[in-house]
C-alpha positions, 0 to 999 in steps of 0.5 A: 820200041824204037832201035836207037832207044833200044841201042842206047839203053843197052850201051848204056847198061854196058857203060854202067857194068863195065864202070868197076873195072875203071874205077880207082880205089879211093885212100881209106880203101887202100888203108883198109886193104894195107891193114888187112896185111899188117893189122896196125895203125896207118902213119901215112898213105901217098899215091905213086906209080911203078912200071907205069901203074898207079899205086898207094904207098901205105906206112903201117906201124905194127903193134910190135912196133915195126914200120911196114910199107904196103903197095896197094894197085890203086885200080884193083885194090890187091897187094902188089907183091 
């Protein structure tokens, strides 16, 4: 096998591995990740940032009727604090 098809490949392959870690969460997986917070139904979902890092601002009406707002890194997925 050539080495230029051999080196190809395998940054291919490393291209393909790392795509996770660039990927942004999408709104229905930042509504999922906010209801696993605060179980409830999603009133609204925006995208914003804080200190330069992109988030989901997700607005949850609990069924005890409280408004909660949930950030969500928009890269990861976790609960921002």
């Amino acid at each position: 096998m050539d080495v230029h098809v051999i080196k190809s490949f395998l940054c291919a392959l490393l291209i393909a591995l790392a795509a996770p870690a660039w990927a942004d969460i999408g709104r229905d997986e930042a509504a999922a990740a906010a209801q696993r917070v605060a179980a409830g139904r999603v009133l609204s979902i925006e995208r914003t940032e804080a200190d330069k890092r992109p988030l989901w601002r997700v607005k949850v009406l609990t069924a005890q009727g409280d408004v909660r707002v949930i950030l969500i890194d928009a890269a990861s997925g976790r609960v921002v604090g």
